[in-house]
Biopython code that builds the backbone (N, CA, C, O; Angstrom):
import numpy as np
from Bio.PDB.StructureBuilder import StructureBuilder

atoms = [
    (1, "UNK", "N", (-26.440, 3.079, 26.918)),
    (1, "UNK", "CA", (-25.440, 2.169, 27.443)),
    (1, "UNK", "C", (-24.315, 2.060, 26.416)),
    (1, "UNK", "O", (-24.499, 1.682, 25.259)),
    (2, "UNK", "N", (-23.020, 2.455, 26.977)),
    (2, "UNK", "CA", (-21.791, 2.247, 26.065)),
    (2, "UNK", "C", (-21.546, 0.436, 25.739)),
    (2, "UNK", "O", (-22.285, -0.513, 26.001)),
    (3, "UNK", "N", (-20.469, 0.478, 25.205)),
    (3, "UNK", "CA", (-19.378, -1.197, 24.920)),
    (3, "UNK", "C", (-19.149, -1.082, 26.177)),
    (3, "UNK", "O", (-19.609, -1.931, 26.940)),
    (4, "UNK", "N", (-18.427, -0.062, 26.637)),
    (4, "UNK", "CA", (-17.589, -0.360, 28.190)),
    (4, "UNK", "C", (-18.756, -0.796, 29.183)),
    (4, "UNK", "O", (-18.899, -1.849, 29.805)),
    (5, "UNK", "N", (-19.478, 0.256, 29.136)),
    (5, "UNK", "CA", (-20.751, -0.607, 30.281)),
    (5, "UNK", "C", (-21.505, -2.215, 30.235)),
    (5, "UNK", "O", (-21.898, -2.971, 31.123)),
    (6, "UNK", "N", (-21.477, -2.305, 28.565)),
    (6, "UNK", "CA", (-21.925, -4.027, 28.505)),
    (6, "UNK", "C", (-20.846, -5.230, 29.093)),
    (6, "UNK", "O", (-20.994, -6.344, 29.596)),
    (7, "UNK", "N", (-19.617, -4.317, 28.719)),
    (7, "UNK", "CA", (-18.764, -5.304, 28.814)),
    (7, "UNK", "C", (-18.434, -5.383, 30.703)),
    (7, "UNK", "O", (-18.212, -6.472, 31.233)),
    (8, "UNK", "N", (-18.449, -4.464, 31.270)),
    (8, "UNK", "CA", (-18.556, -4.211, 32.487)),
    (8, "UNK", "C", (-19.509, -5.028, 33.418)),
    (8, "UNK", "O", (-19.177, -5.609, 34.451)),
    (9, "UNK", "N", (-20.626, -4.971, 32.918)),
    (9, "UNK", "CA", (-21.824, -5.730, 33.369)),
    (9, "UNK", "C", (-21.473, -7.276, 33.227)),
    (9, "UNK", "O", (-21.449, -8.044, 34.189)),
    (10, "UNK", "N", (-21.145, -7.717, 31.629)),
    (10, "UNK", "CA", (-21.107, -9.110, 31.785)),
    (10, "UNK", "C", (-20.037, -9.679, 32.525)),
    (10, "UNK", "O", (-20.162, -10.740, 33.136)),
    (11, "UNK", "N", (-18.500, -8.706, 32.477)),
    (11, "UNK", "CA", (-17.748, -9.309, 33.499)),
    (11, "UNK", "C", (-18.089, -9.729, 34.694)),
    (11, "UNK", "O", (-17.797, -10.874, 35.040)),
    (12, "UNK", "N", (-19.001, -8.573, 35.810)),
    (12, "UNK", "CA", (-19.339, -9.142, 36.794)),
    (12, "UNK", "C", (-20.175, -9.750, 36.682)),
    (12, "UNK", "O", (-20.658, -9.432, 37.769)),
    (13, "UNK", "N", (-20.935, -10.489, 36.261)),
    (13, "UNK", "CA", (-22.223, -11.121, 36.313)),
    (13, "UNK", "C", (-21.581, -12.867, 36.035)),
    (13, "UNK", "O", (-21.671, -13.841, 36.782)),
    (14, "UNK", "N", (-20.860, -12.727, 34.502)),
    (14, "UNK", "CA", (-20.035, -14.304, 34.459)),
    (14, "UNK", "C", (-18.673, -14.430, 35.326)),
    (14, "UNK", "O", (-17.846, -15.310, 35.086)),
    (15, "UNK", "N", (-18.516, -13.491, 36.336)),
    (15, "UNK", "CA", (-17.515, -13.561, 36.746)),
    (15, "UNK", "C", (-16.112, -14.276, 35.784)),
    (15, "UNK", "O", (-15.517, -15.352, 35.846)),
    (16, "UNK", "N", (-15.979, -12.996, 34.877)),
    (16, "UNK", "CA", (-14.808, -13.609, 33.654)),
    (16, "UNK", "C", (-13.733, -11.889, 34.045)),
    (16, "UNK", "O", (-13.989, -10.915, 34.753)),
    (17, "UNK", "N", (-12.584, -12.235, 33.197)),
    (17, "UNK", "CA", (-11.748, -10.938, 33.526)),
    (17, "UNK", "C", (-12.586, -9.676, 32.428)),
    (17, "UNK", "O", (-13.401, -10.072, 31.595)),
    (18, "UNK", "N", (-12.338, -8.538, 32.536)),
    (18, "UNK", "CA", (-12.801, -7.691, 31.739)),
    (18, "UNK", "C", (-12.593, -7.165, 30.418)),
    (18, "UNK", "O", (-13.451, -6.615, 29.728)),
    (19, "UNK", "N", (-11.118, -7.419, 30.046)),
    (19, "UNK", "CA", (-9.694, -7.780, 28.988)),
    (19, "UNK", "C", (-10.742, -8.930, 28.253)),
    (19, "UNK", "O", (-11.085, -8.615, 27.114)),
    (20, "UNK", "N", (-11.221, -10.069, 28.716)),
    (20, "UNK", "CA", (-11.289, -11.347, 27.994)),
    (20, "UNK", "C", (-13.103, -10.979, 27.558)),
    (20, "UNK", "O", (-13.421, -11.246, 26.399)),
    (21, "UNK", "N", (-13.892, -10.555, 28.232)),
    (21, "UNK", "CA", (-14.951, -9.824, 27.674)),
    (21, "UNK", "C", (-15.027, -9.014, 26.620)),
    (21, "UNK", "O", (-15.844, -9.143, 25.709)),
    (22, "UNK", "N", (-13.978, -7.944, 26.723)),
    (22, "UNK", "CA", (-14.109, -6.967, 25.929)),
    (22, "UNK", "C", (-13.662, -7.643, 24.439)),
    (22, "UNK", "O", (-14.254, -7.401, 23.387)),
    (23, "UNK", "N", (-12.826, -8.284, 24.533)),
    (23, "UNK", "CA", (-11.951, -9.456, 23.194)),
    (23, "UNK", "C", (-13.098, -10.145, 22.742)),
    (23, "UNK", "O", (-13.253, -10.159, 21.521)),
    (24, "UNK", "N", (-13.759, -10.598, 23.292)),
    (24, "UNK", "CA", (-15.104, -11.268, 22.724)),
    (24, "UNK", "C", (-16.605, -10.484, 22.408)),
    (24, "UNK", "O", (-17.469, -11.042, 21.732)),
    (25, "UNK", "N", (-16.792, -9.084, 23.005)),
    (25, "UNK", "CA", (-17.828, -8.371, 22.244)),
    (25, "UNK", "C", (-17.328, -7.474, 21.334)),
    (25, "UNK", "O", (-18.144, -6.913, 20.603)),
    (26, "UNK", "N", (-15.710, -7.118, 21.178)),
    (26, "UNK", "CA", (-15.146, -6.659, 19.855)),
    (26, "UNK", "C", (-15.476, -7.649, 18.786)),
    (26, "UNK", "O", (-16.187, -7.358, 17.824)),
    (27, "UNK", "N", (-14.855, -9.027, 19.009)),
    (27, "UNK", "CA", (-14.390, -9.711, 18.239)),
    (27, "UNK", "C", (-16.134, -9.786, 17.293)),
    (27, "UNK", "O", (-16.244, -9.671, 16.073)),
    (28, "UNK", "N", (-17.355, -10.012, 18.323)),
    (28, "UNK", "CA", (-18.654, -10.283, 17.584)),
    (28, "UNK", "C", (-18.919, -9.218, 17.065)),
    (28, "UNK", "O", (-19.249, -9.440, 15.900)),
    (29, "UNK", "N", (-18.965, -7.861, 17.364)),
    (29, "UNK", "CA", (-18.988, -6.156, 16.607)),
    (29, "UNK", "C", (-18.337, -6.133, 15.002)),
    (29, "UNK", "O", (-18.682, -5.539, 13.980)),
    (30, "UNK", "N", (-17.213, -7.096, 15.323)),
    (30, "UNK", "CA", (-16.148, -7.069, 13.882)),
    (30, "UNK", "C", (-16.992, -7.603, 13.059)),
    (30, "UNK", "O", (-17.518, -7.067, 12.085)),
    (31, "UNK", "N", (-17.250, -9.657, 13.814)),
    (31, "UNK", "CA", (-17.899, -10.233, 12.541)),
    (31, "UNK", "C", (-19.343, -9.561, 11.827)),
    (31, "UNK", "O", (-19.433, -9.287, 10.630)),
    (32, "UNK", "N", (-20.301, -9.389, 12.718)),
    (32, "UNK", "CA", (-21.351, -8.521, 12.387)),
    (32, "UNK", "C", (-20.807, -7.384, 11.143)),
    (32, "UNK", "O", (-21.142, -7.582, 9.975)),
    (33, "UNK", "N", (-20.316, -6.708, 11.359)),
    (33, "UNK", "CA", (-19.422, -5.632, 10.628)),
    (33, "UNK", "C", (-18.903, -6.191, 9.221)),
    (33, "UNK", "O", (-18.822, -5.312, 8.363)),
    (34, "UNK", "N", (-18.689, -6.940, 8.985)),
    (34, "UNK", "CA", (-17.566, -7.900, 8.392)),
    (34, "UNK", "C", (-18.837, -8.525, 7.356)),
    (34, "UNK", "O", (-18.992, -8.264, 6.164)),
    (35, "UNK", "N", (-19.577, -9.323, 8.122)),
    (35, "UNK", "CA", (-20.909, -9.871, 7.312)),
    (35, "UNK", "C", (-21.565, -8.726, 6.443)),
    (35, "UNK", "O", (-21.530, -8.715, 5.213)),
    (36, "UNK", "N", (-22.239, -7.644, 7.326)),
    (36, "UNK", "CA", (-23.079, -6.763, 6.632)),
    (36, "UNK", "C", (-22.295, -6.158, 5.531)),
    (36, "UNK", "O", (-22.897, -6.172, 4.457)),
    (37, "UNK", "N", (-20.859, -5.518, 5.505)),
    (37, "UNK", "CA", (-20.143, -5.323, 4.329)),
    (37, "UNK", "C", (-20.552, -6.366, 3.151)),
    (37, "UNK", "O", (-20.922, -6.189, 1.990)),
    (38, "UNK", "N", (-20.325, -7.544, 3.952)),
    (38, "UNK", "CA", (-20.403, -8.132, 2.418)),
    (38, "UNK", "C", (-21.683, -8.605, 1.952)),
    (38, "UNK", "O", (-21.773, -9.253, 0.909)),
    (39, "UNK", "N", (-22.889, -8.256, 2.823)),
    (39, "UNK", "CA", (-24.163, -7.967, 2.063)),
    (39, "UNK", "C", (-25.035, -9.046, 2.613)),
    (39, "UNK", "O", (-26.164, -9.269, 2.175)),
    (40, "UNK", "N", (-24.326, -9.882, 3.843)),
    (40, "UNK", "CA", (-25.061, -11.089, 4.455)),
    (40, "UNK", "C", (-25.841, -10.435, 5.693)),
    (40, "UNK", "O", (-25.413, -9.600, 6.490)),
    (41, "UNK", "N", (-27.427, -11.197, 5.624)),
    (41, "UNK", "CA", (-28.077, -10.923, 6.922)),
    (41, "UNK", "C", (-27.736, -11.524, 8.133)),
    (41, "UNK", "O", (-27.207, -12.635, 8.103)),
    (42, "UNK", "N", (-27.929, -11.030, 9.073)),
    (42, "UNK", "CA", (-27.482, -11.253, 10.763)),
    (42, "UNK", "C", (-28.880, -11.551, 11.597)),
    (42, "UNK", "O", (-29.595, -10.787, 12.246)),
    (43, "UNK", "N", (-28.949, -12.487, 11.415)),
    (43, "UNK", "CA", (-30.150, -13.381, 12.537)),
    (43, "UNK", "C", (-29.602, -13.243, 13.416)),
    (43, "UNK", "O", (-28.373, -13.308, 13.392)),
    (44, "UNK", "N", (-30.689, -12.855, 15.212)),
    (44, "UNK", "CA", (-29.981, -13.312, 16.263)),
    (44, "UNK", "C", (-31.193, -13.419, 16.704)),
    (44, "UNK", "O", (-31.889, -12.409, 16.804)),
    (45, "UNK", "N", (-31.778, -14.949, 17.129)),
    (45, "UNK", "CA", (-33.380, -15.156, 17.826)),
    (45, "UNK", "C", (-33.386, -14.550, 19.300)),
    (45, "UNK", "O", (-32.567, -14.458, 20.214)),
    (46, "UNK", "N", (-34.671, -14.193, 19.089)),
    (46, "UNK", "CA", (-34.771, -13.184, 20.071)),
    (46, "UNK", "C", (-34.655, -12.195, 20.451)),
    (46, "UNK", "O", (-35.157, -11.619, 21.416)),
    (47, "UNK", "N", (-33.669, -11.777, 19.386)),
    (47, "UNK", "CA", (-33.350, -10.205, 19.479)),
    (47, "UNK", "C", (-33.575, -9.249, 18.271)),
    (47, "UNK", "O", (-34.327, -8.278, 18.344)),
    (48, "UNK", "N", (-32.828, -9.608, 17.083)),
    (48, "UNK", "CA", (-33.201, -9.212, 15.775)),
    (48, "UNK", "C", (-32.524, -9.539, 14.693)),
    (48, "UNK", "O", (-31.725, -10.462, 14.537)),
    (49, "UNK", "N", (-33.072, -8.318, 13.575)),
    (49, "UNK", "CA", (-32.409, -8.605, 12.264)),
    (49, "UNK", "C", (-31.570, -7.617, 11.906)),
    (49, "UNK", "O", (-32.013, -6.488, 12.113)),
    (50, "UNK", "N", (-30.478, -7.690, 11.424)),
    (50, "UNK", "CA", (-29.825, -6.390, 10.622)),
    (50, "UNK", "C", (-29.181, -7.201, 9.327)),
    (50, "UNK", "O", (-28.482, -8.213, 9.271)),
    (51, "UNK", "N", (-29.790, -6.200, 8.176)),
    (51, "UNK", "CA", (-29.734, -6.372, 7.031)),
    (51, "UNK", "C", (-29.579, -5.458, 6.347)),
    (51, "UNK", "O", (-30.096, -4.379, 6.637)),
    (52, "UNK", "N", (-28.683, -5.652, 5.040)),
    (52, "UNK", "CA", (-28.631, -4.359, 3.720)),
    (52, "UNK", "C", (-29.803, -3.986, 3.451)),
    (52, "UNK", "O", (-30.741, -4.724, 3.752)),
    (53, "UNK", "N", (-30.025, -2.741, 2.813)),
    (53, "UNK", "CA", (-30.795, -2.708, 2.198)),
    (53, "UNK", "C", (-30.254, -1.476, 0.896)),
    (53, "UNK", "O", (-29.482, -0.603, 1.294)),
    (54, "UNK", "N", (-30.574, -1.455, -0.243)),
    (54, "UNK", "CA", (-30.099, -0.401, -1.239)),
    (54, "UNK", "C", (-31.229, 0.462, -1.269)),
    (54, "UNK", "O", (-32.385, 0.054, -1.157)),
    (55, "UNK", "N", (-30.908, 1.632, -1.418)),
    (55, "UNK", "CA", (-31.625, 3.065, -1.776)),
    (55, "UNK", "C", (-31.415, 3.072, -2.986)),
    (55, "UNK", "O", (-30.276, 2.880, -3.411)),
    (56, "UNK", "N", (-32.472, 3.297, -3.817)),
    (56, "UNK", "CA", (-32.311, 3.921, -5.808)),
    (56, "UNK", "C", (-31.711, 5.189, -5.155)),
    (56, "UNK", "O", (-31.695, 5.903, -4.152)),
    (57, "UNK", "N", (-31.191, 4.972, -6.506)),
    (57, "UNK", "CA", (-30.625, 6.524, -7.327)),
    (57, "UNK", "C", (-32.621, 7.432, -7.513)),
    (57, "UNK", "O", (-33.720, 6.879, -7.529)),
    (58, "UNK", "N", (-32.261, 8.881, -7.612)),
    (58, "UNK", "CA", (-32.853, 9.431, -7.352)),
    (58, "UNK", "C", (-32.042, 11.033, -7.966)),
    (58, "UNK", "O", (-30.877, 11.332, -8.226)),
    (59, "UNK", "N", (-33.043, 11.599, -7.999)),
    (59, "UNK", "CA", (-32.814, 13.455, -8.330)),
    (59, "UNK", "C", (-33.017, 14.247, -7.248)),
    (59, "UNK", "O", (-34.136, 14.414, -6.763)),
    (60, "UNK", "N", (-31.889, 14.819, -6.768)),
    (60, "UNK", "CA", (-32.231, 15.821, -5.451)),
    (60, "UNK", "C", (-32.246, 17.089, -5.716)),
    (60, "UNK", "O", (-32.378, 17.464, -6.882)),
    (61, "UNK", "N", (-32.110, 18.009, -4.643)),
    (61, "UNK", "CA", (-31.931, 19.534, -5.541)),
    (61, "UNK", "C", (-30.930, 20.029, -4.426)),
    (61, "UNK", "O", (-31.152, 19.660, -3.272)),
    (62, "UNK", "N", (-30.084, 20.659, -4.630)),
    (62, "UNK", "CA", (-29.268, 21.690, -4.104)),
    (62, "UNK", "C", (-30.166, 23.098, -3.596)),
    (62, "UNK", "O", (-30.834, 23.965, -4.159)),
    (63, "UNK", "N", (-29.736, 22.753, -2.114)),
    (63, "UNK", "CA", (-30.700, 24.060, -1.724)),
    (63, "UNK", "C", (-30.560, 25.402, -1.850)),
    (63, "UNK", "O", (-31.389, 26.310, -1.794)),
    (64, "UNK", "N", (-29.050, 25.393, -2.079)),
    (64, "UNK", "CA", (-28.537, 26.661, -2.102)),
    (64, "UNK", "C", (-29.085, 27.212, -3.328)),
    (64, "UNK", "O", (-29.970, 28.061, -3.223)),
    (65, "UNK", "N", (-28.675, 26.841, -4.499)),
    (65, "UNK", "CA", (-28.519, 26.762, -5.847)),
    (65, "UNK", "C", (-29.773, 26.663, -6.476)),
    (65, "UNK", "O", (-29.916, 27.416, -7.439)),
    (66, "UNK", "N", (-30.959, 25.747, -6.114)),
    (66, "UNK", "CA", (-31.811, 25.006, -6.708)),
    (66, "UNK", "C", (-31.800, 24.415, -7.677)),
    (66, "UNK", "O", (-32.903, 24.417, -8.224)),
    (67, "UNK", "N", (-30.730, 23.651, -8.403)),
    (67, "UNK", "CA", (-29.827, 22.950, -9.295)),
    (67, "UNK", "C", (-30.171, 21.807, -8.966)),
    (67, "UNK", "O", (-29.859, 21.491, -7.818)),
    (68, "UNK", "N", (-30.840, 20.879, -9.715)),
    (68, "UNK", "CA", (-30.973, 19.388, -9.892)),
    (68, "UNK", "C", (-29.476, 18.538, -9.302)),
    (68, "UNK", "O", (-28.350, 18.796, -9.728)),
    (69, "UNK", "N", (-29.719, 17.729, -8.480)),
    (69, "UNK", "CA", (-28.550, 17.208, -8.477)),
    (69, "UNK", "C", (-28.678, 15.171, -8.438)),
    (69, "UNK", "O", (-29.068, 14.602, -7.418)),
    (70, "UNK", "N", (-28.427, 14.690, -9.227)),
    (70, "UNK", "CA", (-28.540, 12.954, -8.980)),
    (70, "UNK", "C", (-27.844, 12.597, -7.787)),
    (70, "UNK", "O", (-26.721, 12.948, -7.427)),
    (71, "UNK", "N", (-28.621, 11.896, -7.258)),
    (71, "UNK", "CA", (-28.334, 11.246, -5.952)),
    (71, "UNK", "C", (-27.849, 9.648, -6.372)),
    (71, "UNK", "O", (-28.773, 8.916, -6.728)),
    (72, "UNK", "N", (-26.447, 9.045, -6.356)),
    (72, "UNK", "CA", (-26.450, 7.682, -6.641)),
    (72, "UNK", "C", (-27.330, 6.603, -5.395)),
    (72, "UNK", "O", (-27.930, 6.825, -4.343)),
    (73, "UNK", "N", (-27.052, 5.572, -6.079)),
    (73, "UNK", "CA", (-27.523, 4.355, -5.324)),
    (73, "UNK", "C", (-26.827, 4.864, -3.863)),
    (73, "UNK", "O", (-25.861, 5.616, -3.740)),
    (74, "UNK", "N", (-27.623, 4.216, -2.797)),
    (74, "UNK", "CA", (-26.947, 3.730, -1.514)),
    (74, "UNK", "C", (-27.140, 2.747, -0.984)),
    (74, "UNK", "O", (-28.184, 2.203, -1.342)),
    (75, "UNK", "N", (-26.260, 1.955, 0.163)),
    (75, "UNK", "CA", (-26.574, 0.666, 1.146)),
    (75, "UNK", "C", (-26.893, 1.626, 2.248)),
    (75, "UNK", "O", (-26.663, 2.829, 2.367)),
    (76, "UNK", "N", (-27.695, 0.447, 3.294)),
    (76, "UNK", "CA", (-27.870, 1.297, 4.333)),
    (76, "UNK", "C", (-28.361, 0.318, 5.121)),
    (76, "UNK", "O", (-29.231, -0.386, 4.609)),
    (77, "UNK", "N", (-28.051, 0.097, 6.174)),
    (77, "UNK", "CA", (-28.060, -0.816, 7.256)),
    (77, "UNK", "C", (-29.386, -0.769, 7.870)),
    (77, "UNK", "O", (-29.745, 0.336, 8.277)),
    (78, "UNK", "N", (-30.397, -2.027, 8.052)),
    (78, "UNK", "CA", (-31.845, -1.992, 8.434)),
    (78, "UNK", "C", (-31.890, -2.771, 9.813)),
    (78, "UNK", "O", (-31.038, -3.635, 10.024)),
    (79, "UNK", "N", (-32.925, -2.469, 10.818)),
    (79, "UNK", "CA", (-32.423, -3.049, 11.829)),
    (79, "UNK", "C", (-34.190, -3.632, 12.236)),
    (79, "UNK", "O", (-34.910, -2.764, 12.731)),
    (80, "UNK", "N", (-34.693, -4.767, 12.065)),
    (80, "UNK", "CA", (-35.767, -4.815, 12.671)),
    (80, "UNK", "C", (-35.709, -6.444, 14.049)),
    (80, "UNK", "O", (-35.199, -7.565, 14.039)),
    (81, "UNK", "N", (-36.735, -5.461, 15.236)),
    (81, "UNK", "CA", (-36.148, -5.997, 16.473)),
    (81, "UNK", "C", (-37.294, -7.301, 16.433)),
    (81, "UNK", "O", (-38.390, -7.250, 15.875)),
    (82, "UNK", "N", (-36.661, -8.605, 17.266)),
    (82, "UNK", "CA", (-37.316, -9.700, 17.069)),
    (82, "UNK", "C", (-38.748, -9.443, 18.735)),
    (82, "UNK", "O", (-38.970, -8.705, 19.695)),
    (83, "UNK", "N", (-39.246, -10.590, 18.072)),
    (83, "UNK", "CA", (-40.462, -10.545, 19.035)),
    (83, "UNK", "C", (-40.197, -10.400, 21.010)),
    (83, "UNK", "O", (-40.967, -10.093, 21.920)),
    (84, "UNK", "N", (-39.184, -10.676, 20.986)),
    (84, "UNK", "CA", (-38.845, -11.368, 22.549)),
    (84, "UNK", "C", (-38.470, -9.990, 22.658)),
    (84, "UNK", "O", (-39.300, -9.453, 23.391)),
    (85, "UNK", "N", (-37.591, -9.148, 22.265)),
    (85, "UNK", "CA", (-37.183, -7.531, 22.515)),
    (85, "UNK", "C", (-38.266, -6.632, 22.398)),
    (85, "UNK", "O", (-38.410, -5.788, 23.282)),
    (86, "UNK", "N", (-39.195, -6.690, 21.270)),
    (86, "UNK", "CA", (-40.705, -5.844, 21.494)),
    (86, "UNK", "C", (-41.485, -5.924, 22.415)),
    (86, "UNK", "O", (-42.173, -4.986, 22.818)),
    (87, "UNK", "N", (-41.480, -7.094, 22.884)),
    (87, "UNK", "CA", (-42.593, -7.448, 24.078)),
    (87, "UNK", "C", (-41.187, -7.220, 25.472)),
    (87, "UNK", "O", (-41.739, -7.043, 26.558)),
    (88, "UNK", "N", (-40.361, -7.209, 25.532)),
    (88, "UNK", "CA", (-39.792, -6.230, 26.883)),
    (88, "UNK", "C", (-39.866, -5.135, 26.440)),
    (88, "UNK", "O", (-40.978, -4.649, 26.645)),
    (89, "UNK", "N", (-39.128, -4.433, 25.865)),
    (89, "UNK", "CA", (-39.154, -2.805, 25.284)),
    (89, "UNK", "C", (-40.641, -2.425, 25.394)),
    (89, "UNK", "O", (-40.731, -1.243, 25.727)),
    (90, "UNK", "N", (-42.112, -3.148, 25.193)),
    (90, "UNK", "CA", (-42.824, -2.611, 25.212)),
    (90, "UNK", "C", (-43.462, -2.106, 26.692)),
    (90, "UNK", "O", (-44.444, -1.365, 26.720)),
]
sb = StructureBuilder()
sb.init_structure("model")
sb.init_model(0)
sb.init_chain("A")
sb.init_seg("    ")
for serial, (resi, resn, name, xyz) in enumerate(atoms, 1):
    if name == "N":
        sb.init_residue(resn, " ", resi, " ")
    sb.init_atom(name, np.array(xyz, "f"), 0.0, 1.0, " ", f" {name:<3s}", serial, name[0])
structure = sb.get_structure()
């Protein structure tokens, strides 16, 4: 399911314009976006969690080459789904 299809769906369903939907599941995409940059977790009951998480630094190898190569630190976005979404999804 795309943005356009959610936003599609909730228009007809709250009977709202589709313009004024789409302005309001951008606008929550941003803050979400906006939070996790700056390293804050995103509660949403019932549905889930998305949170930072950092990767160590580490030694990789170049496959070509087989040359050691350091891998720096990374962030990386974690997503675990709340109870009310496991038990539909399941």
């Amino acid at each position: 399911m795309t943005k356009k299809e959610i936003v599609l769906k909730i228009a007809e369903e709250a009977d709202l314009k589709q313009m004024d939907v789409k302005t309001v599941v951008q606008k929550t995409f941003d803050h979400i976006i906006d939070a996790l940059s700056k390293g804050q977790t995103i509660e949403l009951r019932n549905f889930g969690v998305f949170k930072v998480k950092s990767r160590k630094p580490r030694m990789g190898r170049n496959p070509k080459t087989g040359a050691s190569v350091p891998i720096p630190e990374r962030k990386k976005v974690v997503f675990k789904a709340g109870m009310v979404m496991k038990k539909k999804v399941k």
